[in-house]
KEKOL-615683 format. One line per field, with one value per residue: residue number from 0; residue in one letter; x, y, z of N, C-alpha, C in turn. Coordinates in pm, whole numbers, plus 50000, padded with zeros to 5 digits. Example, Ala and Ser with C-alpha at 12.3 -4.5 7.8 and 13.67 -1.06 7.14 Angstrom:
loke <- 0 / 1
koldren <- a / s
n_u <- 51319 / 51285
n_v <- 49431 / 49775
n_w <- 50780 / 50708
ca_u <- 51230 / 51367
ca_v <- 49550 / 49894
ca_w <- 50780 / 50714
c_u <- 51320 / 51290
c_v <- 49670 / 50003
c_w <- 50780 / 50787
This chain:
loke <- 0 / 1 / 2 / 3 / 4 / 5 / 6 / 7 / 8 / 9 / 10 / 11 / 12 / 13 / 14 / 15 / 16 / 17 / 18 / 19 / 20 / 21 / 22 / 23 / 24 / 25 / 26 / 27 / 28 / 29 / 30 / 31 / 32 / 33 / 34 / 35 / 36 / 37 / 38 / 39 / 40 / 41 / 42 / 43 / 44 / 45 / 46 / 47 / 48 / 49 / 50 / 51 / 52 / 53 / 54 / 55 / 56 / 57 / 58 / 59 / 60 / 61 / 62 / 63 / 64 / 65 / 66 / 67 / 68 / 69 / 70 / 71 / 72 / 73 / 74 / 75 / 76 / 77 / 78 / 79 / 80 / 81 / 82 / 83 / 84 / 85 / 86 / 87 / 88 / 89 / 90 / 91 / 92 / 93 / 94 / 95 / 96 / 97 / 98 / 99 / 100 / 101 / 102 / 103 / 104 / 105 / 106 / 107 / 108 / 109 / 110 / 111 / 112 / 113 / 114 / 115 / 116 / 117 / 118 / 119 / 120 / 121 / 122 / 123 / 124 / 125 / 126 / 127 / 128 / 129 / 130 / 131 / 132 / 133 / 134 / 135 / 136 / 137 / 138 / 139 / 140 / 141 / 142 / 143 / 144 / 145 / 146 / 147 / 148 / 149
koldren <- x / x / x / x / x / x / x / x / x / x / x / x / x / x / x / x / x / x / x / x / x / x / x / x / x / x / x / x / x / x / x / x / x / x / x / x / x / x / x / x / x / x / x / x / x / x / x / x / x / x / x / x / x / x / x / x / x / x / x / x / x / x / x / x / x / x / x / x / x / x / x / x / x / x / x / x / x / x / x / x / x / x / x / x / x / x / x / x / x / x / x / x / x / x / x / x / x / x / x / x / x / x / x / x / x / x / x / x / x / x / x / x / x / x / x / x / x / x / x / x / x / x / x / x / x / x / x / x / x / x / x / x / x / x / x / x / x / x / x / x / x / x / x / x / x / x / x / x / x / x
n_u <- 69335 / 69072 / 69054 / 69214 / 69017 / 68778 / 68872 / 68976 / 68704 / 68599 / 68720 / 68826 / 68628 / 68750 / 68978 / 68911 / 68822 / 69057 / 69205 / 69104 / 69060 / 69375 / 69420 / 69264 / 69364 / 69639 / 69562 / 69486 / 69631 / 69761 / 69570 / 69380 / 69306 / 69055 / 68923 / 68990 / 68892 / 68634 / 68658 / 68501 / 68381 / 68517 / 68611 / 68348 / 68307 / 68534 / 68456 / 68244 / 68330 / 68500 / 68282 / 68145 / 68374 / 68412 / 68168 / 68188 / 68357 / 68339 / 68079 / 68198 / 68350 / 68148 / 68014 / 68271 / 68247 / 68003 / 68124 / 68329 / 68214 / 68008 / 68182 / 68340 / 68138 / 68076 / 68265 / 68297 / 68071 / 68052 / 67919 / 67670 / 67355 / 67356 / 67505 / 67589 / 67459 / 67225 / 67063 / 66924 / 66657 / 66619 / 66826 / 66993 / 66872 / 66877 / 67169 / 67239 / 67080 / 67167 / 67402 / 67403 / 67335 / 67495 / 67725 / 67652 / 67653 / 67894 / 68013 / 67915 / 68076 / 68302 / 68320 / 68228 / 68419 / 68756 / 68936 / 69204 / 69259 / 68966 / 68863 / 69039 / 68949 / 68713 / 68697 / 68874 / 68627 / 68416 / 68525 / 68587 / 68312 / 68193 / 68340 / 68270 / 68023 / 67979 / 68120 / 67904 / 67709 / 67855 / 67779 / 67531 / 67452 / 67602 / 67573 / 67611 / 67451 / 67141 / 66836 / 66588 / 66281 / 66114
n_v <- 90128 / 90102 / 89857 / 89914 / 90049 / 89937 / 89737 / 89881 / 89926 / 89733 / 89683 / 89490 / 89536 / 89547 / 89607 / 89937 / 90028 / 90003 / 90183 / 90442 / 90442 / 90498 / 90717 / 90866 / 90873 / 90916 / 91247 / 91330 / 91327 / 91465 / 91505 / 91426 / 91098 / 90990 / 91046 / 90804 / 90449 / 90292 / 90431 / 90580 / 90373 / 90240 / 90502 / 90573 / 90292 / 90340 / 90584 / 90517 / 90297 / 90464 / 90596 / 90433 / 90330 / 90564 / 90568 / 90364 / 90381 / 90576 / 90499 / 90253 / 90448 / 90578 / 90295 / 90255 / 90460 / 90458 / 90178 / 90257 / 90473 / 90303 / 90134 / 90331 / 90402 / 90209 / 90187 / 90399 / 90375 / 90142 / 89895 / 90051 / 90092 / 90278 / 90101 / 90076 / 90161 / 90329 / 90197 / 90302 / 90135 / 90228 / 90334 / 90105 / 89906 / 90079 / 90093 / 89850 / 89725 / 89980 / 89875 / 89586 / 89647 / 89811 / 89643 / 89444 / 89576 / 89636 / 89429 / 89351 / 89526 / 89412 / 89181 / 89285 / 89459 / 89536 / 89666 / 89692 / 89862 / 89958 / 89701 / 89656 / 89859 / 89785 / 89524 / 89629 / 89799 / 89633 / 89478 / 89632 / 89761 / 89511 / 89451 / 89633 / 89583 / 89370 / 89432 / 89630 / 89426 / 89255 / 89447 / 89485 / 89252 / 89259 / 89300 / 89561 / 89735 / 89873 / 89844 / 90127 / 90275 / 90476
n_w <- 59200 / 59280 / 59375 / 59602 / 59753 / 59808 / 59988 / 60166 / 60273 / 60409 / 60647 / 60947 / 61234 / 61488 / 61420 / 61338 / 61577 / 61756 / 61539 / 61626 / 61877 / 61937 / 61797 / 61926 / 62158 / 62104 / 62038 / 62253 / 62422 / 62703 / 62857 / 63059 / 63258 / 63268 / 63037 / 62851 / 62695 / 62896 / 63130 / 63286 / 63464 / 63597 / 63725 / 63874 / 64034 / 64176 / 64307 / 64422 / 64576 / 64781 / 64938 / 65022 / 65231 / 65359 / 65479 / 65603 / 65848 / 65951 / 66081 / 66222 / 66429 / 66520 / 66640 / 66823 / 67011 / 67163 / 67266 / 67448 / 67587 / 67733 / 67837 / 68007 / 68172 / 68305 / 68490 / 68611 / 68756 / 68864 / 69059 / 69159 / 69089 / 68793 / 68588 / 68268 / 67918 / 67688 / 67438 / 67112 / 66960 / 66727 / 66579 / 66608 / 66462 / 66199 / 66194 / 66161 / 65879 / 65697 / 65690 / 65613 / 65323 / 65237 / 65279 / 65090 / 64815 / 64804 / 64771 / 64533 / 64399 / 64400 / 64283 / 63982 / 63940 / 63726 / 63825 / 64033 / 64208 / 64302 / 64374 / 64587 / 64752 / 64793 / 64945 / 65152 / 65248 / 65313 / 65508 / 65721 / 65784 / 65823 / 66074 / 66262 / 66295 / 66375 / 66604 / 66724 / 66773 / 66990 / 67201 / 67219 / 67267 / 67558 / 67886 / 67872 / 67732 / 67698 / 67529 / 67414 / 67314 / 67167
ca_u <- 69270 / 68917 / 69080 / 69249 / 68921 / 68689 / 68940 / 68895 / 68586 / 68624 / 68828 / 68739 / 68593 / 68840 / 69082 / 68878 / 68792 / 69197 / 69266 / 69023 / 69122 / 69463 / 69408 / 69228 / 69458 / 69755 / 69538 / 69439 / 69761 / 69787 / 69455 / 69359 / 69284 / 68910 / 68933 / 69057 / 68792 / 68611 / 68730 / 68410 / 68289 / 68605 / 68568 / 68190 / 68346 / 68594 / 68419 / 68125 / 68381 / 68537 / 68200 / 68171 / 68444 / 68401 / 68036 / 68247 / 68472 / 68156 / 68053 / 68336 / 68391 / 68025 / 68047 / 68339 / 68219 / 67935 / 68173 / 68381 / 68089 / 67968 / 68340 / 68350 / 68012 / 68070 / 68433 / 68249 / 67952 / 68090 / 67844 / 67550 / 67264 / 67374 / 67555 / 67587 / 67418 / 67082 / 67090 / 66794 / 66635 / 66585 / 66971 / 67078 / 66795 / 66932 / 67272 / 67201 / 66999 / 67238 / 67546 / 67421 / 67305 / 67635 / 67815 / 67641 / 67708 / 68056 / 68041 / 67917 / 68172 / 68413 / 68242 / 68207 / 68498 / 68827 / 68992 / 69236 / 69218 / 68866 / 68868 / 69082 / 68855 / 68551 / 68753 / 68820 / 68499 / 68335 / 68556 / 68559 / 68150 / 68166 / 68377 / 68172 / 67845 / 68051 / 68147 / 67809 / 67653 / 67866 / 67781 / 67425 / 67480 / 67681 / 67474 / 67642 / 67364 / 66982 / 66756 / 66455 / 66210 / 66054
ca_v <- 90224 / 90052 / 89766 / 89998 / 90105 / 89801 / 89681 / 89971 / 89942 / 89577 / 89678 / 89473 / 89662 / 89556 / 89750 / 90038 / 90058 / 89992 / 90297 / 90506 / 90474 / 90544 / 90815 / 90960 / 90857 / 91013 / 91355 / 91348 / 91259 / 91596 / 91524 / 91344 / 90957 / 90986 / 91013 / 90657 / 90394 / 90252 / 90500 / 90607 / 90255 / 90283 / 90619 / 90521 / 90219 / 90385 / 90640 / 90414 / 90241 / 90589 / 90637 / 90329 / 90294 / 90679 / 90557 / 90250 / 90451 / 90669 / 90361 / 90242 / 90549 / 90586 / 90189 / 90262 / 90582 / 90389 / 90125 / 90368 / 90538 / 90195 / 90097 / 90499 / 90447 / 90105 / 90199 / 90487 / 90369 / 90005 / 89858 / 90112 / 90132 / 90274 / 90077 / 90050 / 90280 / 90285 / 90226 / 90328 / 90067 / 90232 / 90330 / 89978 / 89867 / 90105 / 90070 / 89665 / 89734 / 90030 / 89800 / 89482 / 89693 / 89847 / 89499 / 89347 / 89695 / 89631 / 89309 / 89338 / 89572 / 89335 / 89100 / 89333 / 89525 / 89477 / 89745 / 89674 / 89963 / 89955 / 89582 / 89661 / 89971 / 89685 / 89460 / 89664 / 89872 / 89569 / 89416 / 89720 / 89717 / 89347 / 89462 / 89746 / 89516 / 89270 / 89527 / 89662 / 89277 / 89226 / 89548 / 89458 / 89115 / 89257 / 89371 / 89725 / 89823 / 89859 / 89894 / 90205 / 90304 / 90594
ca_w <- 59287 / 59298 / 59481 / 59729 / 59799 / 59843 / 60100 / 60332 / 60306 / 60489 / 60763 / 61076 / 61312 / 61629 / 61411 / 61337 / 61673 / 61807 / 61558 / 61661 / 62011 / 61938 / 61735 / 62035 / 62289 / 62034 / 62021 / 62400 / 62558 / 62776 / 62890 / 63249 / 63233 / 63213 / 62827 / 62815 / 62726 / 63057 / 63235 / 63385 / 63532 / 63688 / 63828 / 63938 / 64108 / 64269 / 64422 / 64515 / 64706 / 64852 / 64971 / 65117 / 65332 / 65458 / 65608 / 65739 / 65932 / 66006 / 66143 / 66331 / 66497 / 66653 / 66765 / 66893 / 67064 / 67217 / 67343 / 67514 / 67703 / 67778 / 67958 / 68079 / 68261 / 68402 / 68522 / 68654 / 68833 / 68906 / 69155 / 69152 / 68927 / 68653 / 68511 / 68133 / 67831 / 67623 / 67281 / 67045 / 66883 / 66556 / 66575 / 66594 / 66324 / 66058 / 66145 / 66058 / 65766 / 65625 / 65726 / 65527 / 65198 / 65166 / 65214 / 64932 / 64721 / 64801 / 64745 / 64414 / 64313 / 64419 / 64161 / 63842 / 63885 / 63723 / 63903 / 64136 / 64346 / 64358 / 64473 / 64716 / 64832 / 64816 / 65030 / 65315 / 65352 / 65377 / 65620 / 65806 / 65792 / 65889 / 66189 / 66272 / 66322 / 66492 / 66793 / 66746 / 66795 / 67134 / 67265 / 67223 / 67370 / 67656 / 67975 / 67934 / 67677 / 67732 / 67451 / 67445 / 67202 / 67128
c_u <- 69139 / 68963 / 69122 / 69078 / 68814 / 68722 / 68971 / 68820 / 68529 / 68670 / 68737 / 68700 / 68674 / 68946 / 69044 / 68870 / 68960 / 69275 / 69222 / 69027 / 69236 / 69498 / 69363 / 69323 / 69612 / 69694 / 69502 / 69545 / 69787 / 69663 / 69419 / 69293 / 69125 / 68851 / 68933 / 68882 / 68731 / 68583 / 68611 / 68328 / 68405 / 68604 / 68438 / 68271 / 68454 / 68543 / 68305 / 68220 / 68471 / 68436 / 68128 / 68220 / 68498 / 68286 / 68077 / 68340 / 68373 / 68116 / 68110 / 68362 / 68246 / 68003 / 68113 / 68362 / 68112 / 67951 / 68261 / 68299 / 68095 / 68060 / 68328 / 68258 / 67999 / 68173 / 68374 / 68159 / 67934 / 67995 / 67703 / 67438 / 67258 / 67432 / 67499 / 67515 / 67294 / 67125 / 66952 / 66783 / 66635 / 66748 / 67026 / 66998 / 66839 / 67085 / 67277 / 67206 / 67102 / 67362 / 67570 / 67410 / 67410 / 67744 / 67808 / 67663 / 67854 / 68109 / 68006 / 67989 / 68281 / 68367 / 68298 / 68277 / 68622 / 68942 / 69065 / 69242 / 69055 / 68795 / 68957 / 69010 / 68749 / 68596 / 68782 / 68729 / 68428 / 68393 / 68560 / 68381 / 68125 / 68192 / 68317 / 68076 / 67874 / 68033 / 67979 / 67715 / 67682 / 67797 / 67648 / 67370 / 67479 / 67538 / 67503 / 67532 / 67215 / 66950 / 66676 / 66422 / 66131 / 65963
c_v <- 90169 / 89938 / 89788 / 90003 / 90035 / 89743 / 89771 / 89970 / 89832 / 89605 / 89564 / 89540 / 89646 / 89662 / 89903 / 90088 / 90097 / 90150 / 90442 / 90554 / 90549 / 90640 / 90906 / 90983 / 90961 / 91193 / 91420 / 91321 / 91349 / 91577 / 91405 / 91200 / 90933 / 90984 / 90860 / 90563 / 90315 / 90324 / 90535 / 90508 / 90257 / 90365 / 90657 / 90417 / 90271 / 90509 / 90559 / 90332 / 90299 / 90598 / 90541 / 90289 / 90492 / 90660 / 90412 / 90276 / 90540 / 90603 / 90290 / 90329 / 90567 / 90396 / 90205 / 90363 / 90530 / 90298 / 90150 / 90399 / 90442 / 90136 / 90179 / 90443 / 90248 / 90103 / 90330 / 90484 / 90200 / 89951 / 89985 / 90073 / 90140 / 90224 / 90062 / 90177 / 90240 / 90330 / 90244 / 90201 / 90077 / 90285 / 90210 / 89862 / 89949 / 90110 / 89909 / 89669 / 89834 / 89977 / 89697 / 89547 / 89700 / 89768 / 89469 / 89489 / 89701 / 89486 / 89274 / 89406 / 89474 / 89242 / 89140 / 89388 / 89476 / 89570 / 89703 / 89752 / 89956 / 89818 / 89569 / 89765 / 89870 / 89604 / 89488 / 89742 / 89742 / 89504 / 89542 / 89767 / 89577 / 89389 / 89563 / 89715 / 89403 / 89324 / 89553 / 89578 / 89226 / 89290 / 89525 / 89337 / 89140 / 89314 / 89507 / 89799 / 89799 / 89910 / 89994 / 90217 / 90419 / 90592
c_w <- 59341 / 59395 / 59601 / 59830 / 59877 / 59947 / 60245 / 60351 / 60437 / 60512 / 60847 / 61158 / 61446 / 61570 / 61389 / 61482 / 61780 / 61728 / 61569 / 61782 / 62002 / 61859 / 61841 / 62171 / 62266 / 62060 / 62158 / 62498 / 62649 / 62889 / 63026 / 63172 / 63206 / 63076 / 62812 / 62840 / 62827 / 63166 / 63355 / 63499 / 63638 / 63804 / 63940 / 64068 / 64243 / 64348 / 64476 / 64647 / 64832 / 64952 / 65089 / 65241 / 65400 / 65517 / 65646 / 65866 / 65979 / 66120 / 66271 / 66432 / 66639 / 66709 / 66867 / 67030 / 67186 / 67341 / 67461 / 67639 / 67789 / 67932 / 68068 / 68164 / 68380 / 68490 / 68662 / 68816 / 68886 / 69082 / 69250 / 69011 / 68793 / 68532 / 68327 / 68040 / 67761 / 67520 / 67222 / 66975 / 66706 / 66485 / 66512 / 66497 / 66218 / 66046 / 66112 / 65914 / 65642 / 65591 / 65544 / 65399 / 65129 / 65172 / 65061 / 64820 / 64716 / 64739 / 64568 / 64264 / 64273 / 64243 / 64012 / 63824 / 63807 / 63751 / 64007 / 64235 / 64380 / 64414 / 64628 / 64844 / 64896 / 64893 / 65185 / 65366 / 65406 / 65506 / 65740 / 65860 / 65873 / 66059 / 66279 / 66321 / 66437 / 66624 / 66847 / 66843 / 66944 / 67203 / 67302 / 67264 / 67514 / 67779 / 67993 / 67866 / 67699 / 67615 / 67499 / 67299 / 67203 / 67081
């Protein structure tokens, strides 16, 4: 009996820990995946990268809204004046600045996660961000847009 005893006492701890889990996992099985160990870096990750690629599509949408006009008003007014549209400066300075942040936030999910859905989330916000700054970048090249400032 005393030897029984001494030798539980020395478990390793990967197995205490392996039936400890599965003791929880056995008593929690009804229960949504968030129980499970990790689970929350996960769930962090994956909505960080939800969140992400809904202000890349945010994003996308008003470039693309921009570029539109831009076409609209040169299609429009083709050999007068007006051509082209005014962009704000402080517009096209925080969409830069908000752009690159949330690259490298994506980019460092990509990194630390080991999530495959949420590498794949971190994969295309940023390429959808990348592409986003891109259009932005011509548009602001092109002679259809004029800077102002306020």
């Amino acid at each position: 009996m005393m030897r029984v005893l001494s030798t539980v006492g020395k478990m390793p701890a990967a197995n205490k820990a392996s039936q400890r889990d599965t003791k929880t996992a056995a008593s929690l099985w009804f229960s949504c995946l968030c129980w499970r160990r990790y689970m929350p870096m996960k769930f962090l990750y994956r909505s960080l990268t939800l969140v992400i690629l809904f202000i890349g599509f945010i994003q996308l949408y008003g470039v693309g809204e921009r570029i539109s006009s831009a076409l609209w008003r040169l299609y429009k007014f083709y050999g007068s004046n007006g051509e082209g549209i005014t962009v704000g400066t402080s517009m096209a300075l925080i969409t830069y600045v908000v752009s690159i942040c949330l690259i490298v936030v994506s980019g460092v999910i990509y990194k630390k996660s080991n999530d495959s859905i949420a590498l794949a989330l971190a994969r295309l916000s940023s390429f959808i961000l990348l592409f986003g700054l891109l259009l932005l970048t011509l548009l602001l090249l092109s002679p259809l847009a004029y800077f102002y400032s306020r």
